[in-house]
N, C-alpha and C positions, 0 to 999 in steps of 0.2 A: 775385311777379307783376311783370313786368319791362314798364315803362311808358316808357321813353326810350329807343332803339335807336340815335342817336347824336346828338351833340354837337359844338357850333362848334367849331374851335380859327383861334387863329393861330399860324402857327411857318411855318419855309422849310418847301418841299416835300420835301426831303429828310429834312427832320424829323420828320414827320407822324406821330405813333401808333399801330402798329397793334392796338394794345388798352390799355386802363386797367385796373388789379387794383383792387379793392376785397376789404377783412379782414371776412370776416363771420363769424367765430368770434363774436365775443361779443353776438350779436344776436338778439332775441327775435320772438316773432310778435308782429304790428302795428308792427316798425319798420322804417324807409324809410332810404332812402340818398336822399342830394340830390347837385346837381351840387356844389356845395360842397366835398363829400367827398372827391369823384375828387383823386386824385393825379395829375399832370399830370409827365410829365422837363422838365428843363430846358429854355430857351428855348421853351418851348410854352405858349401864354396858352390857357386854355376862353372862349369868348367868351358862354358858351351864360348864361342865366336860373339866377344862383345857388342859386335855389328849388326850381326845377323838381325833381322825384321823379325819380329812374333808374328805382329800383326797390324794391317795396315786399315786406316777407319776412309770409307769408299761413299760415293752417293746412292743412296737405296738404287733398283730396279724397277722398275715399273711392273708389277706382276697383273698377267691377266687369270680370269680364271676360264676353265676348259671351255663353257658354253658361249662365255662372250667371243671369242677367239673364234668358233665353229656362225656365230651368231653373224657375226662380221663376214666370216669365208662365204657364208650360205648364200649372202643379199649380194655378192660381188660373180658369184661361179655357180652355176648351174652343171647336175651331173650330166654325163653325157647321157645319151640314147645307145640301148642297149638293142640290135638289133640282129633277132635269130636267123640263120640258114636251115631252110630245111631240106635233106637230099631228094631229090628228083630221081626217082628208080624209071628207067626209060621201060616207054609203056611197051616196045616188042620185046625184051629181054624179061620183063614180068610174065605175059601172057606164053613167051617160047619155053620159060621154065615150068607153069604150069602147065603144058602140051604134054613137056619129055617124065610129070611123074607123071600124066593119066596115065598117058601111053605103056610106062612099067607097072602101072597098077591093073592094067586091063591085060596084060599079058602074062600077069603072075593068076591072075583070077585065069585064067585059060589055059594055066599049064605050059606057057613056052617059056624058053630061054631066048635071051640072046647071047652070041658067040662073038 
Protein backbone atom coordinates (compact mmCIF):
# COMPACT_ATOMS: atom_id res chain seq x y z
CA UNK A 1 0.00 0.00 0.00
CA UNK A 2 1.89 2.94 -1.28
CA UNK A 3 1.24 5.93 1.05
CA UNK A 4 4.05 8.70 0.09
CA UNK A 5 3.88 9.47 -3.87
CA UNK A 6 6.87 11.99 -3.55
CA UNK A 7 9.43 13.43 -1.67
CA UNK A 8 11.61 16.75 -0.95
CA UNK A 9 14.90 16.74 -2.19
CA UNK A 10 17.64 19.24 -2.74
CA UNK A 11 20.25 18.80 -5.31
CA UNK A 12 20.74 21.37 -8.73
CA UNK A 13 18.05 20.87 -11.12
CA UNK A 14 19.95 19.06 -13.33
CA UNK A 15 20.27 16.70 -10.71
CA UNK A 16 16.90 15.88 -9.74
CA UNK A 17 15.75 12.09 -9.59
CA UNK A 18 13.70 10.61 -11.69
CA UNK A 19 13.08 7.62 -9.50
CA UNK A 20 14.40 6.12 -6.17
CA UNK A 21 14.67 1.87 -6.19
CA UNK A 22 14.06 0.40 -3.06
CA UNK A 23 15.11 -3.82 -2.37
CA UNK A 24 12.19 -5.46 -1.32
CA UNK A 25 13.23 -9.03 -1.72
CA UNK A 26 13.42 -9.69 1.77
CA UNK A 27 10.36 -8.13 3.09
CA UNK A 28 7.40 -9.43 4.80
CA UNK A 29 3.71 -8.55 5.28
CA UNK A 30 3.29 -5.80 7.67
CA UNK A 31 6.58 -4.25 6.80
CA UNK A 32 7.02 -0.62 5.71
CA UNK A 33 9.61 1.40 4.09
CA UNK A 34 10.41 4.82 5.58
CA UNK A 35 11.87 7.73 3.96
CA UNK A 36 15.07 6.84 5.68
CA UNK A 37 15.44 3.90 3.54
CA UNK A 38 15.42 5.56 0.00
CA UNK A 39 18.70 5.60 -1.52
CA UNK A 40 19.27 9.05 -2.77
CA UNK A 41 22.63 9.51 -5.87
CA UNK A 42 25.05 11.58 -4.98
CA UNK A 43 24.74 15.37 -4.35
CA UNK A 44 21.09 14.89 -3.81
CA UNK A 45 19.85 15.58 -0.03
CA UNK A 46 15.74 14.12 0.86
CA UNK A 47 14.66 16.83 2.78
CA UNK A 48 11.38 15.15 3.25
CA UNK A 49 10.36 13.65 7.34
CA UNK A 50 12.84 10.75 7.92
CA UNK A 51 9.72 8.74 9.44
CA UNK A 52 7.33 9.36 7.31
CA UNK A 53 5.98 5.63 5.56
CA UNK A 54 6.61 5.53 1.46
CA UNK A 55 5.18 2.41 1.58
CA UNK A 56 3.61 -0.29 3.54
CA UNK A 57 3.85 -4.28 1.99
CA UNK A 58 -0.05 -5.56 2.90
CA UNK A 59 -1.70 -9.14 2.32
CA UNK A 60 -3.07 -9.37 -1.31
CA UNK A 61 -7.24 -8.96 -1.58
CA UNK A 62 -9.09 -11.42 -2.67
CA UNK A 63 -10.30 -10.00 -6.10
CA UNK A 64 -13.42 -11.17 -7.75
CA UNK A 65 -14.13 -10.75 -11.04
CA UNK A 66 -17.68 -8.92 -12.31
CA UNK A 67 -19.46 -12.24 -13.40
CA UNK A 68 -18.66 -14.45 -10.52
CA UNK A 69 -19.87 -11.77 -8.09
CA UNK A 70 -23.32 -11.32 -10.33
CA UNK A 71 -23.04 -15.38 -10.56
CA UNK A 72 -23.23 -15.85 -6.79
CA UNK A 73 -25.98 -12.70 -6.34
CA UNK A 74 -28.27 -14.40 -9.19
CA UNK A 75 -28.46 -18.12 -7.32
CA UNK A 76 -28.93 -16.31 -3.85
CA UNK A 77 -31.91 -13.21 -5.04
CA UNK A 78 -34.35 -13.54 -7.43
CA UNK A 79 -35.66 -10.10 -9.18
CA UNK A 80 -38.64 -8.95 -8.05
CA UNK A 81 -42.00 -9.07 -10.08
CA UNK A 82 -42.81 -6.21 -11.94
CA UNK A 83 -46.35 -5.62 -11.82
CA UNK A 84 -48.37 -2.94 -14.20
CA UNK A 85 -51.50 -0.84 -13.22
CA UNK A 86 -53.70 -0.20 -15.65
CA UNK A 87 -56.27 2.95 -15.30
CA UNK A 88 -59.82 2.01 -15.16
CA UNK A 89 -61.72 4.87 -17.22
CA UNK A 90 -65.24 4.54 -15.49
CA UNK A 91 -67.55 3.11 -17.85
CA UNK A 92 -70.45 6.20 -17.35
CA UNK A 93 -67.97 9.10 -17.68
CA UNK A 94 -66.68 7.37 -21.05
CA UNK A 95 -70.15 6.81 -22.62
CA UNK A 96 -71.48 10.52 -20.88
CA UNK A 97 -68.60 12.07 -22.85
CA UNK A 98 -69.29 10.41 -25.83
CA UNK A 99 -73.21 11.54 -25.61
CA UNK A 100 -72.07 15.53 -24.98
CA UNK A 101 -69.69 15.40 -28.46
CA UNK A 102 -72.52 13.76 -30.59
CA UNK A 103 -74.80 15.92 -29.18
CA UNK A 104 -72.35 19.19 -30.36
CA UNK A 105 -71.92 17.44 -33.55
CA UNK A 106 -75.51 16.94 -34.34
CA UNK A 107 -76.27 20.55 -33.58
CA UNK A 108 -73.48 22.10 -35.52
CA UNK A 109 -74.66 19.78 -38.52
CA UNK A 110 -78.27 21.72 -37.86
CA UNK A 111 -77.26 24.91 -37.59
CA UNK A 112 -77.87 25.62 -33.67
CA UNK A 113 -76.07 27.12 -31.03
CA UNK A 114 -75.98 26.75 -27.67
CA UNK A 115 -76.04 29.88 -25.39
Amino acid sequence: EQILWEVDVECLPTQIPEKLEVEVTNMKIGDSVHVRDLVAPADVVIKHDAEAIVFSLVAPHKEELPGEAAAEAGAEATEPEVIKKEKKIEEGAEEEGKGEAKAKGDAKAKGETKA
